[in-house]
C-alpha positions in Angstrom: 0.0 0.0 0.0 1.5 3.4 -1.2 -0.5 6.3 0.5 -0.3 9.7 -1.8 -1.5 13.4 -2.2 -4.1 13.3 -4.2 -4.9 17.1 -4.2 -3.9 19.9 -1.5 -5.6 23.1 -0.6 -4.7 26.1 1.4 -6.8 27.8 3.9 -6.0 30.6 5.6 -8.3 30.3 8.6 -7.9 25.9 9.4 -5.6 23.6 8.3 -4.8 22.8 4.5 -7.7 20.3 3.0 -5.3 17.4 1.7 -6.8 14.8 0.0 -5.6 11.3 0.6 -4.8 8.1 -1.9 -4.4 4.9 -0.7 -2.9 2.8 -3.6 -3.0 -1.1 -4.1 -0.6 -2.8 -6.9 1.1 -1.4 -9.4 0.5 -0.7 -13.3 -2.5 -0.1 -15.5 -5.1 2.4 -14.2 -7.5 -0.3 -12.9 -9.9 0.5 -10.2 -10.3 4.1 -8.6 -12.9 3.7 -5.5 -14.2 7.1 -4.2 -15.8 7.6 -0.7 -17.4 10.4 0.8 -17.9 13.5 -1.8 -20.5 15.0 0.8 -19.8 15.8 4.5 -22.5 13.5 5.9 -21.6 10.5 3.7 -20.2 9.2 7.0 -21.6 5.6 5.8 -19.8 5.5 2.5 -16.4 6.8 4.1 -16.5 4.0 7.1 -16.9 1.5 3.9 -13.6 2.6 2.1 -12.0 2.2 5.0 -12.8 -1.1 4.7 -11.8 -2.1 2.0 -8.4 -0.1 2.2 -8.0 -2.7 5.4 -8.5 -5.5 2.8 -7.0 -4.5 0.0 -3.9 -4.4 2.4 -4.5 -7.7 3.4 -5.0 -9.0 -0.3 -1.7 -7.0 -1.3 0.6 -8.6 1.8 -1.0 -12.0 0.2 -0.3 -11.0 -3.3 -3.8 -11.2 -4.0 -3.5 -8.2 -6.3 -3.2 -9.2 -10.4 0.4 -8.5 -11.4 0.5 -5.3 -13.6 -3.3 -4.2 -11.8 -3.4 -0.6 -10.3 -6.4 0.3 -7.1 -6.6 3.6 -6.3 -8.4 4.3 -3.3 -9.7 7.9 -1.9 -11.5 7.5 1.4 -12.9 11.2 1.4 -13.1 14.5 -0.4 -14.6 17.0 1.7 -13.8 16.1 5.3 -13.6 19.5 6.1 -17.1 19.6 5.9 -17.8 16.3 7.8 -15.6 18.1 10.9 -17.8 20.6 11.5 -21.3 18.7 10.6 -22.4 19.9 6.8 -23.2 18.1 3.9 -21.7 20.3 1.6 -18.5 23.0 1.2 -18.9 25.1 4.2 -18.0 28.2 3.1 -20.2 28.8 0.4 -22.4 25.4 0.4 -21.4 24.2 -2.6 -22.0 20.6 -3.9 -18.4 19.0 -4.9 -20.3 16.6 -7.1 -22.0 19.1 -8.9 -18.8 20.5 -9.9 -16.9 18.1 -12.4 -14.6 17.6 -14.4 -13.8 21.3 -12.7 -12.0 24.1 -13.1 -8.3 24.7 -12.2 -8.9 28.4 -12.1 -12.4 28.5 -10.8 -14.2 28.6 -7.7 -13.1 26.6 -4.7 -15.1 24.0 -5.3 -14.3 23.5 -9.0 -10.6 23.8 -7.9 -10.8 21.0 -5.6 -13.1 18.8 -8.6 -10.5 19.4 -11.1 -7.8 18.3 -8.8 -9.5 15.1 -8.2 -10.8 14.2 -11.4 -7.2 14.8 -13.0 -6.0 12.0 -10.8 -9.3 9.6 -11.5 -10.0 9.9 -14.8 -7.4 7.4 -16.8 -8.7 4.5 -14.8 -10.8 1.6 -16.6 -13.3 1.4 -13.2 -14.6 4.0 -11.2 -16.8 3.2 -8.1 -18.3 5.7 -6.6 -19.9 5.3 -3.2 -22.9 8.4 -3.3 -25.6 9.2 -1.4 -29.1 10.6 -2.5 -30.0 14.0 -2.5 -33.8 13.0 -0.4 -32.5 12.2 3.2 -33.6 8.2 3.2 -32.7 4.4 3.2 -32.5 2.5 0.0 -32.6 -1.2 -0.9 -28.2 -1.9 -1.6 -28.1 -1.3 -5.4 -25.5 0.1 -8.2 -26.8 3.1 -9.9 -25.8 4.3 -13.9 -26.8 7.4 -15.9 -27.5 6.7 -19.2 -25.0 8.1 -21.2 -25.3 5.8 -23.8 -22.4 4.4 -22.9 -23.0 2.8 -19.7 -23.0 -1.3 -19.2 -25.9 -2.4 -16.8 -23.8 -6.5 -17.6 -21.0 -4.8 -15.6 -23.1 -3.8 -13.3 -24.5 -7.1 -12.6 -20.9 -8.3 -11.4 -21.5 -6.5 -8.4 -23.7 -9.2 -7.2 -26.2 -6.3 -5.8 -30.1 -6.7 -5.8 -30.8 -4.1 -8.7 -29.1 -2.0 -11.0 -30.9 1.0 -11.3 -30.2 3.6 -14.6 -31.6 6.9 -15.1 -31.3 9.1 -17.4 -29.7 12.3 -16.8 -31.1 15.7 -16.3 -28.9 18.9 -16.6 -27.4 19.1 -13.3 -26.3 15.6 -13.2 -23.6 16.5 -16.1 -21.5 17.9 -13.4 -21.2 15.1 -11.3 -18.3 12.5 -11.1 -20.4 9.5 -12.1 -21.4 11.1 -15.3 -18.0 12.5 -16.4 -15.9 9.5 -15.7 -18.0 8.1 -18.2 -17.7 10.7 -21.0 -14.4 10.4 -20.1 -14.2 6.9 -21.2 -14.6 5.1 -17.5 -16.8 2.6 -16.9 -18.4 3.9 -13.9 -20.6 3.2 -11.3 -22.1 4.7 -8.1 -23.3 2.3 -5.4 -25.7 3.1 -2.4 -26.3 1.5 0.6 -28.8 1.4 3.3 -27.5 4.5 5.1 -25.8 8.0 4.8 -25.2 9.5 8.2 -24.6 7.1 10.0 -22.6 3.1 10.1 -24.8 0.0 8.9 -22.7 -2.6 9.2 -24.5 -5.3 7.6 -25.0 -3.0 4.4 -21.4 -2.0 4.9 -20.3 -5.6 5.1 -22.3 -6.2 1.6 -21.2 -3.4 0.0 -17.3 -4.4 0.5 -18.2 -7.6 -0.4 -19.7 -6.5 -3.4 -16.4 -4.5 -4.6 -14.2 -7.5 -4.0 -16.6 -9.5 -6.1 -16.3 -7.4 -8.8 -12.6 -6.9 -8.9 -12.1 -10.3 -8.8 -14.5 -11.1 -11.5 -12.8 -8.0 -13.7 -9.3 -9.6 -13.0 -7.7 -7.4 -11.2 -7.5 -9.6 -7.6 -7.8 -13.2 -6.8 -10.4 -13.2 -4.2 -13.1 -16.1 -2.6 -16.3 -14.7 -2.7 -20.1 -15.9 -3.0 -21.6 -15.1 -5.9 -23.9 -12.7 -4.7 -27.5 -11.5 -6.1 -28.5 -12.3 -10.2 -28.9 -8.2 -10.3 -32.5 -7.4 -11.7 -32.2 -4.1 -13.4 -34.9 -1.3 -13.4 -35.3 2.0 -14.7 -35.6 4.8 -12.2 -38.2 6.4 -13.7 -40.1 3.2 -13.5 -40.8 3.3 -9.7 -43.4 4.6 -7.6 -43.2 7.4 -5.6 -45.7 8.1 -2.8 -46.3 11.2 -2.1 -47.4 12.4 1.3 -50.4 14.5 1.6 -49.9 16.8 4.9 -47.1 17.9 6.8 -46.0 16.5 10.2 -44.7 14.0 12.3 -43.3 10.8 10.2 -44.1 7.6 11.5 -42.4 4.6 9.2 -44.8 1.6 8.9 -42.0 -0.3 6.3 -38.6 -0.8 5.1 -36.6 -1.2 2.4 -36.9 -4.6 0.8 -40.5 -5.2 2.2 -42.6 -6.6 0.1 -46.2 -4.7 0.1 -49.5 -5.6 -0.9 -51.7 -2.6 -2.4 -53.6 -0.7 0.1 -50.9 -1.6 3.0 -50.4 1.2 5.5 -46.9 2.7 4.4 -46.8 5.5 6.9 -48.2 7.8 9.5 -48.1 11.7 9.7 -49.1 12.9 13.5 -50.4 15.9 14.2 -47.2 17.7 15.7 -49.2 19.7 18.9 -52.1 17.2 18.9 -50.3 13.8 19.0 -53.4 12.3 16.9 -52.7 10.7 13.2 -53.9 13.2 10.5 -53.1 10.5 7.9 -52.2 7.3 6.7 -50.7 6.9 4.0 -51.5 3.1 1.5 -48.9 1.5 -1.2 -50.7 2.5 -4.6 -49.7 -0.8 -6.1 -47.9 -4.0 -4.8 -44.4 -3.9 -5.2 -41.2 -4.0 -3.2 -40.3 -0.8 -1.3 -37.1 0.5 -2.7 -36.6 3.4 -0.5 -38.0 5.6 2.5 -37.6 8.8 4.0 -36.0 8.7 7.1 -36.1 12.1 8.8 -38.5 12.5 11.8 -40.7 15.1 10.1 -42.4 15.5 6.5 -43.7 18.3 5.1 -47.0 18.3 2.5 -46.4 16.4 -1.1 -43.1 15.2 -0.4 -41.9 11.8 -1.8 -41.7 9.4 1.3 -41.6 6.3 -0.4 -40.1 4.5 -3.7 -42.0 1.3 -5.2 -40.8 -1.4 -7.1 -43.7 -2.4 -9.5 -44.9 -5.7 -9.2 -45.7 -6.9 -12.8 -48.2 -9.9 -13.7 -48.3 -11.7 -16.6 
């Protein structure tokens, strides 16, 4: 393991922001993993850690392909995550809506183009994002499509569902979607939490990366063969809206398997204590995501549906 600069930034009121490389193997441009883009991506920084510990392991074992390159970067924006915010603190900007970035641009864009300059020449890039509704999700790999995206690569992931969407405008700036104009096959996997440490979803997620390096030929690595991926279109799903604001109560979880007209949730009056509604599954389906956060407010999506199609 070789541990490297990846990018350094001044600061004249806290300590420089130096982001970190750990690097696995030498040779080709393999596999570049990224962690936590976001300050609250506390999940999906715990994660690379772990597979930094095992890589290590798989590298002292010489586990690694000969002539195979893994670059892994833990976080981006930990100054954020120090001081509790999801994005840039100074002027709450969104790192992942900054790429490929600017070298002589804005903080953000400066610290984007640093990164990306170091991520871009590698044949793999795995991603490990977070939503931008606070929730849990059902483990999956998500792709834009690009038309150039591989939903069969995907698949070696061993994950439960592949899930492609098609890109609006503000998703041209993010990391996913360049690496792949950029001629990376890339991916962006998400996991039951954000904020704070699953470990079972952690566990599966590590064991999911393993899985596919090893099936890509860049380690020698044991593992079961995981999930037959189904693969869904995002704009496919369901979304349930709620219909008043309030107190959230959650009646399911992700990966429950709902009948039509099942209670899905609660909303309590917040001075009364009484529930002002209940809100049904539309359709039968499995539940692909919830929101999570203790209060709701009036239309907002609270729940993602799998479809349940008959013949």
């Amino acid at each position: 393991m070789k541990k490297t600069e990846i990018y350094r930034l001044g600061s004249p009121c806290r300590e420089d922001l130096t982001i970190t490389g750990y690097r696995f193997g030498h040779g080709q441009k393999s596999a570049c993993i990224v962690g936590s883009i976001r300050g609250n991506e506390v999940q999906q920084l715990y994660i690379c850690s772990q597979i930094i510990r095992k890589l290590e392991e798989l590298e002292a074992s010489h586990s690694i392909i000969s002539g195979k390159e893994i670059l892994v970067i833990p976080s981006v924006n930990h100054h954020a995550m120090n001081i509790g915010k999801r994005f840039w603190p100074v002027d709450n900007t969104d790192i992942n809506r900054m790429f490929p970035g600017y070298d002589l641009g804005e903080t953000t864009q400066r610290i984007a183009a640093g990164v990306f300059e170091k991520v871009k020449d590698y044949n793999y890039g795995i991603q490990f994002a977070s939503f931008y509704m606070p929730g849990d999700f059902v483990p999956h790999v998500r792709m834009m499509d690009t038309g150039r995206q591989n939903t069969s690569l995907a698949g070696l992931f061993g994950l439960p569902y592949v899930v492609v969407r098609r890109p609006s405008p503000i998703d041209t700036t993010t990391l996913n979607y360049n690496w792949q104009i950029w001629n990376t096959n890339a991916f962006s996997l998400y996991t039951t939490e954000t904020d704070f440490i699953d470990e079972v979803s952690a566990r599966q997620a590590v064991a999911a990366v393993l899985r596919f390096l090893t099936r890509m030929g860049i380690l020698k690595y044991h593992s079961h063969s995981g999930f037959i991926s189904t693969i869904i279109n995002e704009a496919d799903l369901t979304s349930v809206r709620s219909n008043a604001g309030g107190i959230y109560r959650r009646l399911c979880r992700p990966g429950d398997e709902v009948p039509m007209g099942m209670p899905l949730a609660e909303i309590v009056h917040p001075y009364e204590g009484n529930v002002i509604s209940t809100i049904l599954s539309p359709t039968e389906g499995i539940i692909f995501f919830t929101h999570k956060k203790p209060l709701v407010t009036e239309n907002e999506v609270i729940c993602k549906i799998i479809r349940r199609l008959h013949a």
